[in-house]
C-alpha positions as CSV (number, residue, x, y, z in Angstrom):
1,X,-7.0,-13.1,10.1
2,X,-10.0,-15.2,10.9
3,X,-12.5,-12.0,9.4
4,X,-11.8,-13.4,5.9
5,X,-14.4,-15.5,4.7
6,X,-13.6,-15.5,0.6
7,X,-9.3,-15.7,0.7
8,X,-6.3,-17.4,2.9
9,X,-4.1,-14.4,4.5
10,X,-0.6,-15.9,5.5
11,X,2.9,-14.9,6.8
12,X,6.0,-16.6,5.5
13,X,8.9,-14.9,6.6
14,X,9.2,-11.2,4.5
15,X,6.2,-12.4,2.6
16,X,2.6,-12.2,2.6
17,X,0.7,-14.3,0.7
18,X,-3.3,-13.8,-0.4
19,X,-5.0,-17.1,-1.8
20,X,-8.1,-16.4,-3.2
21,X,-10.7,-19.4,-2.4
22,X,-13.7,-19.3,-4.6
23,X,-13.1,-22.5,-6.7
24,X,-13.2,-23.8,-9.2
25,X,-12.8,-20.4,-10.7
26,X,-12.8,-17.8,-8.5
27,X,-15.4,-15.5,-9.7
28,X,-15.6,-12.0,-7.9
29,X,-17.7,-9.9,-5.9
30,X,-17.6,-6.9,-3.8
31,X,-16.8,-8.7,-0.7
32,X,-13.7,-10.6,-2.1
33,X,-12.3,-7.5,-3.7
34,X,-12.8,-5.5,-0.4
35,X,-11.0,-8.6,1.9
36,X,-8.4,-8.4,-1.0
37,X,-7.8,-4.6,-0.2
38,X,-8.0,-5.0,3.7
39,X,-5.6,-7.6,3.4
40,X,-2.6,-5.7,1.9
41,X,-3.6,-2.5,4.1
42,X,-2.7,-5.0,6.8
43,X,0.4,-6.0,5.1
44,X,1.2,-2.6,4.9
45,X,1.1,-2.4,8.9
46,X,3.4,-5.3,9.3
47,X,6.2,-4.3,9.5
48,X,7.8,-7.7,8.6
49,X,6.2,-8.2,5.3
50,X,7.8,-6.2,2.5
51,X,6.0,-8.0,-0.9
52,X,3.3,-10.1,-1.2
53,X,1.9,-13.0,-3.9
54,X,-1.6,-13.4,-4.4
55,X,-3.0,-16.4,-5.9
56,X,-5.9,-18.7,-5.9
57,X,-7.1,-22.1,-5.6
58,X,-8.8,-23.7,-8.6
59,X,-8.8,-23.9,-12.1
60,X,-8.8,-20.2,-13.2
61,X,-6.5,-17.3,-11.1
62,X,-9.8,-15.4,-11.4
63,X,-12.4,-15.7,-14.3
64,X,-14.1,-12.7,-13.8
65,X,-17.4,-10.9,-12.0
66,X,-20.1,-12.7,-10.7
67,X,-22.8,-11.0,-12.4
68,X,-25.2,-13.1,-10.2
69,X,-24.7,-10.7,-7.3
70,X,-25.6,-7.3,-7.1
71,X,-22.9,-4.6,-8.1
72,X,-22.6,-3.6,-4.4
73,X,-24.2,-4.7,-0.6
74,X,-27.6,-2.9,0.1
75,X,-27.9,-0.3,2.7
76,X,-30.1,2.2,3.4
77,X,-27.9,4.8,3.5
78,X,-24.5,4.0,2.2
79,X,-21.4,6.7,2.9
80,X,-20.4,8.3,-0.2
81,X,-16.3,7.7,-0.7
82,X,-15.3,11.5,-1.0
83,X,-12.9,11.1,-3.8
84,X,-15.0,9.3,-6.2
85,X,-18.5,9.9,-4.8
86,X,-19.3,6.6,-5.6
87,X,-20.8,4.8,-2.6
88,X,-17.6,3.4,0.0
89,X,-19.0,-0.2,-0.8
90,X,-19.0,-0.1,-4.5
91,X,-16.9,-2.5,-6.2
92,X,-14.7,0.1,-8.3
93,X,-13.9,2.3,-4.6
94,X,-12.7,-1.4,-3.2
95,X,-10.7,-1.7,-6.2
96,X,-8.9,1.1,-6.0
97,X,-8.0,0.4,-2.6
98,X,-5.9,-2.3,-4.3
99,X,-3.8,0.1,-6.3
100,X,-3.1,2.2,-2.8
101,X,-1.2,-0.7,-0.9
102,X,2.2,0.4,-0.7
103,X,4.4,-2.7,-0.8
104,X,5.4,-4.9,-4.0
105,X,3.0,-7.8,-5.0
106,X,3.5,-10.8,-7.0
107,X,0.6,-12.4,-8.8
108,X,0.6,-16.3,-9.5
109,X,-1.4,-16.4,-12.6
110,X,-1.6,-20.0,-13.2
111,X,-5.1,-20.2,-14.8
112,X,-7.6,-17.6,-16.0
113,X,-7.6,-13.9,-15.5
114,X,-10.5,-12.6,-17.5
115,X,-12.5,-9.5,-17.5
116,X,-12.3,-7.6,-13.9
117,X,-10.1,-11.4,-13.0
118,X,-7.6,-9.5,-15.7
119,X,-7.5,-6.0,-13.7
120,X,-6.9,-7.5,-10.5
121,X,-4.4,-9.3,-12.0
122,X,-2.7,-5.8,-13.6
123,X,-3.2,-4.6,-10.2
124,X,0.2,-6.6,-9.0
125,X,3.5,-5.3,-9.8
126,X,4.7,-8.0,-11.6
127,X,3.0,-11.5,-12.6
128,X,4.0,-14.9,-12.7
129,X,2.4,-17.0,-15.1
130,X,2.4,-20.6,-17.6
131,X,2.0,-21.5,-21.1
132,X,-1.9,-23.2,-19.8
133,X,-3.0,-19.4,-18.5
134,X,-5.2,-17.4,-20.4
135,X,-5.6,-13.9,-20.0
136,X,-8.2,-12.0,-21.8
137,X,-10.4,-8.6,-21.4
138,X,-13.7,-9.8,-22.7
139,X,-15.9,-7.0,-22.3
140,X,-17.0,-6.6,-25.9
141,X,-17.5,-10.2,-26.5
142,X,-19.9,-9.8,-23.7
143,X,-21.4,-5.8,-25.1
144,X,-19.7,-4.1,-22.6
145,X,-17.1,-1.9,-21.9
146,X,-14.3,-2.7,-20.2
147,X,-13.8,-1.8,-16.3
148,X,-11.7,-2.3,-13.2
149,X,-9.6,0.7,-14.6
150,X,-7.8,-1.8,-17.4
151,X,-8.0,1.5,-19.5
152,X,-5.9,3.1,-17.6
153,X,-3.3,-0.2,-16.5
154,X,-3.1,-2.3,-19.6
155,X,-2.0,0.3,-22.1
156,X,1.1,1.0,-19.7
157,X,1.9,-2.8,-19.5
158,X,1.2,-3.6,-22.7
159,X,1.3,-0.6,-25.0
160,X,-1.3,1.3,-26.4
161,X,-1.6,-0.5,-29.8
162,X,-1.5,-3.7,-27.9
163,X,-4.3,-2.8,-25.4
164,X,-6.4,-1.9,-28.4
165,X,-5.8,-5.2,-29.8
166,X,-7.0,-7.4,-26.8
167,X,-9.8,-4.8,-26.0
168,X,-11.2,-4.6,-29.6
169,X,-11.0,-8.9,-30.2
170,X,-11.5,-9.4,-26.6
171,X,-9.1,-12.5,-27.9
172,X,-7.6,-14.9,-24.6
173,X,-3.9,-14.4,-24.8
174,X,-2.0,-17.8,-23.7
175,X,0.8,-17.0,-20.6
176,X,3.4,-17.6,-23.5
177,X,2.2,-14.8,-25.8
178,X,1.7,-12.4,-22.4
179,X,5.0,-12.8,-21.2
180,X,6.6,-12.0,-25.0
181,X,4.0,-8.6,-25.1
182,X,5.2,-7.8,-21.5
183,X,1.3,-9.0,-19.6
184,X,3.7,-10.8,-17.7
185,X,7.2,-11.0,-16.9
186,X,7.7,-14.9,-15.8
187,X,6.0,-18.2,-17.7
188,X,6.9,-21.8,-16.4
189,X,5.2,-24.9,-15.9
190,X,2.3,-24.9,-14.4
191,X,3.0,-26.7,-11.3
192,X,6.0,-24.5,-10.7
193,X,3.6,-21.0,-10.9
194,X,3.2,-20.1,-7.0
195,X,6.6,-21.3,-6.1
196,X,8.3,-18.7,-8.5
197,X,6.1,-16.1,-7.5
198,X,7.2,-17.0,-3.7
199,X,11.0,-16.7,-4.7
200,X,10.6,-13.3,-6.6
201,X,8.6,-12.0,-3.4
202,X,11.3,-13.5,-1.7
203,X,14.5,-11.8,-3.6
204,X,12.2,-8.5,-3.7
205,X,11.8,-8.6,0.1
206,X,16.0,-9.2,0.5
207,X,15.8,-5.4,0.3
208,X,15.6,-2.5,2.2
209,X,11.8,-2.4,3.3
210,X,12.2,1.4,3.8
211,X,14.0,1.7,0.2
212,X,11.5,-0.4,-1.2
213,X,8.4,2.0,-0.4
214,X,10.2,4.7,-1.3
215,X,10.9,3.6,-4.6
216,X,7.5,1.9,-5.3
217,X,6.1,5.1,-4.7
218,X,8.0,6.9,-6.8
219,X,7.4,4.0,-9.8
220,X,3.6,3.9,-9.1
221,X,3.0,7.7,-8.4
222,X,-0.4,8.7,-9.4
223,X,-1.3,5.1,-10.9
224,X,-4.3,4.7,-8.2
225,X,-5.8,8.2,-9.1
226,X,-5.4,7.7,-12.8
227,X,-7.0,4.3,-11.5
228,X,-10.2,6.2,-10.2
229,X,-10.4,8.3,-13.0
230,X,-10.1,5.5,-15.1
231,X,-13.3,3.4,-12.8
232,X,-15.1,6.5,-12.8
233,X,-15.7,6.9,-17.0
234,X,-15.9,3.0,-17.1
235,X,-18.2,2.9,-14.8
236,X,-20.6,5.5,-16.6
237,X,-20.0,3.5,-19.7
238,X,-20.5,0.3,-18.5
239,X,-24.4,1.8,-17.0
240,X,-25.1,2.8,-20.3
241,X,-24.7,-0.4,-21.9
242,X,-25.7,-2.6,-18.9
243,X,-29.1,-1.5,-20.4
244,X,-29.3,-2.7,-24.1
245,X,-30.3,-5.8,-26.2
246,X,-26.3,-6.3,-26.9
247,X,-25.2,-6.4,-23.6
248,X,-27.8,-8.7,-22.8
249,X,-27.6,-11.2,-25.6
250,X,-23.8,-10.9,-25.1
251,X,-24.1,-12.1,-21.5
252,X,-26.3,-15.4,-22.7
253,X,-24.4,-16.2,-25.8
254,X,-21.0,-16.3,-23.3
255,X,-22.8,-18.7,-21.0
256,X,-24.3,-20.6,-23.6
257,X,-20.5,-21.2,-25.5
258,X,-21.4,-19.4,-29.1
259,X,-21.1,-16.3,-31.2
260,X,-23.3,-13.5,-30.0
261,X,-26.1,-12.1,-32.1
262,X,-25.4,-8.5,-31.7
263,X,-28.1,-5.6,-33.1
264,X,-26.3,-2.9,-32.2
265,X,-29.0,-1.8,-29.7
């Protein structure tokens, strides 16, 4: 476990637990998504872990991309993943890894899961959360569409209607208001956020590991294909609009705390 550079990997009894360690808020990049992914594959080997909790340190649970990195490692000749054709290291193919694990995972939202931080979020089976949290899919606040296959994920959570709402206002949503819209299924204090995740990974893995599988992939069949599909159309959106005056003038006005002058070009 000592290849991990970006998250803590650890073993508590039944349950694995993932802490992602990019303070103060956790901002992502290919590399942590991918160490995200190769941890649960390795929780899917163990044959003593049946659920896992990921969390993070900091103030936010994960606040998003780190558009000051590039959208995937350099090489000179990357191999092409052959379901997506997408280079193996891009960010979206290491996503959907995520969505292939095949045991139960808890996230402890107890700050900030915006943008992409908001899909890897989704990615869990169920999430954990407090009235502080704020969860929001910002992309058109920023010209953008959004990505990390929420168009697929959040309408099933959330409803259809619902995932139009927070896409279209790209409004933060407090861990009260998710929990009542079904974003997430548990809000308490603050303080109290990773424990409660740890003791519903804890009740979940009380079960039969082999029934558990079983079942999960009966719930989730399909979900990280629809995911990929999902990635794929983002992504080609989100090119097209990486290039305009919106997208960049959405991009400063975020860092720079006020309302974006959009054109519409």
């Amino acid at each position: 476990m000592s290849k991990y550079t970006d998250i803590g990997v650890e073993k508590h009894g039944h349950v694995g637990l993932i802490e992602i360690r990019r303070p103060p808020l956790n901002f992502f990049n290919v590399s942590l998504i991918n160490q995200i992914a190769d941890a649960l594959e390795e929780f899917d080997r163990d044959v003593e872990i049946r659920a896992s909790v990921l969390a993070a340190q900091g103030r936010a649970f994960c606040a998003g991309a780190d558009f000051s990195d590039p959208a995937e490692p350099q090489e000179e000749r990357p191999r092409a993943d052959p379901a997506s054709n997408l280079p193996i290291n891009h960010l979206y193919v290491q996503a959907v890894r995520i969505f292939r694990n095949k045991k139960p995972i808890v996230a402890a939202v107890h700050g900030a899961a915006i943008g992409g931080g908001l899909g890897l979020a989704v990615s869990a089976d169920f999430r954990v959360t407090c009235p502080e949290a704020r969860f929001a899919a910002n992309f058109t606040k920023l010209g953008f569409h959004p990505g990390f296959g929420l168009t697929a994920t959040l309408p099933e959570l959330v409803g259809k209607n619902n995932a139009e709402l927070i896409f279209y206002t790209s409004r933060r949503i407090s861990g009260e208001d998710a929990t009542k819209m079904g974003l997430a299924n548990i809000c308490v204090p603050r303080d109290q956020v990773r424990a409660e995740a740890m003791k519903l990974a804890n009740e979940i893995a009380e079960c039969s590991p082999l029934g558990l599988i079983s079942t999960r992939a009966t719930m989730r069949a399909g979900l990280a294909d629809r995911v990929m599909a999902a990635t794929n159309h983002e992504l080609a959106e989100q090119t097209k609009l990486r290039a305009t005056e919106d997208f960049k003038e959405g991009v400063k006005a975020t860092a720079e705390r006020r309302i974006a002058n959009f054109k519409g070009r």
